[in-house]
N, C-alpha and C positions, 0 to 999 in steps of 0.2 A: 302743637306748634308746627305740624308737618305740613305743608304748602305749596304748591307745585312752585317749579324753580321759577325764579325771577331774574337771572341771572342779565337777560339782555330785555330790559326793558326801558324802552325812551324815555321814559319821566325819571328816570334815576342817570343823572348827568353826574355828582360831586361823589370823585373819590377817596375815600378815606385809607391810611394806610397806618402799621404799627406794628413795634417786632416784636416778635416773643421769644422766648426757650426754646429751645427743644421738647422741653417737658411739659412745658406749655401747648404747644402747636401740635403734642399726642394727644392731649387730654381735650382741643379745641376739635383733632379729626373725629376723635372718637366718640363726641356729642352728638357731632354730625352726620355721622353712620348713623349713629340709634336714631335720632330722628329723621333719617332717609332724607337727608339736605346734604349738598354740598357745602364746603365750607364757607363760601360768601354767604351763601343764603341763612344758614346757623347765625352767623356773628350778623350780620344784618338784621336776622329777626329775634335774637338775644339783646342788640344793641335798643333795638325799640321798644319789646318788651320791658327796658331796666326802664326807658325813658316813661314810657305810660306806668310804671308801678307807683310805690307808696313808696313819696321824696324821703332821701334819709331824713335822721333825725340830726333836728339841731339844737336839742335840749342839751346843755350844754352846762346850765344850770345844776339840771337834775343829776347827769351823769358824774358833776364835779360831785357832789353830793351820795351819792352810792357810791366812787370811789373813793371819798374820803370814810365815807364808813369801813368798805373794806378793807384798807389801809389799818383802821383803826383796831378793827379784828386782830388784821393780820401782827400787829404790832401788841397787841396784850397776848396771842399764844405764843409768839415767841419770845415774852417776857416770862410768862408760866411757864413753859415748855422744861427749861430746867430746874427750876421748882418743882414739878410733879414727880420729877425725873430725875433726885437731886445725884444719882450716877452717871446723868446723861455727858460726857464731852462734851468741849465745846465744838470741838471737831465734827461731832456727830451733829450736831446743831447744825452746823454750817454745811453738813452733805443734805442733812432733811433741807434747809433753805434753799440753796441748790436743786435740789429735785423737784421743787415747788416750783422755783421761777423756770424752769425748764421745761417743765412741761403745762405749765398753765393757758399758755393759749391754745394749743393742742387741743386738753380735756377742755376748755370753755366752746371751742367750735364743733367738738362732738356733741355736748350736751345743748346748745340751742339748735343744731340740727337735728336734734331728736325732738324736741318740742316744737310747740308753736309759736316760740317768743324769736327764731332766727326766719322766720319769713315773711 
């Protein structure tokens, strides 16, 4: 992606503008350093590259459909769960449910960045 700057070039007349964090606009310089861009030129050639990739998905269908399954899942273990468990609290119950919905997008954005299914 690394590009000699383009910073003042004629044919790029329409500016674009948008605010971020703090946290945000470290982790936007710091892209930028690695690939030896300034920061226009990064989100310029970030902003084109998302436009030229593969359009999200608007299966909308399908996805209702896997997440009605995991729904489904998720909904008979923790009907088993104190079945298996018949000393389990219900309290204990409700901290494991808790610890699930807390960290689930977290663990779901690790693991498709580890494979090939988050790119």
């Amino acid at each position: 992606m690394k590009t000699v700057s383009t910073t003042y070039d004629k044919r790029r007349r329409e500016p674009i503008a948008t605010r971020l964090s703090a946290t945000e606009m470290t982790a936007v310089d710091a892209a930028a350093k690695a690939a030896g861009l300034n920061r226009s030129d990064w989100l310029r050639q970030a902003a084109l590259a998302w436009l030229s990739g593969p359009a999200p998905s608007t299966d909308t269908a399908g996805m209702t459909v896997v997440l009605g399954e995991v729904l489904a899942l998720r909904m008979i273990v923790l009907n088993l769960l104190p079945v298996a468990h018949a000393g389990l609290p219900h309290a204990q119950v409700l901290q494991i449910m808790s610890f699930a919905d807390t960290s689930k997008q977290k663990e779901a954005v690790a693991m498709l960045s580890r494979s090939d299914c988050g790119q």
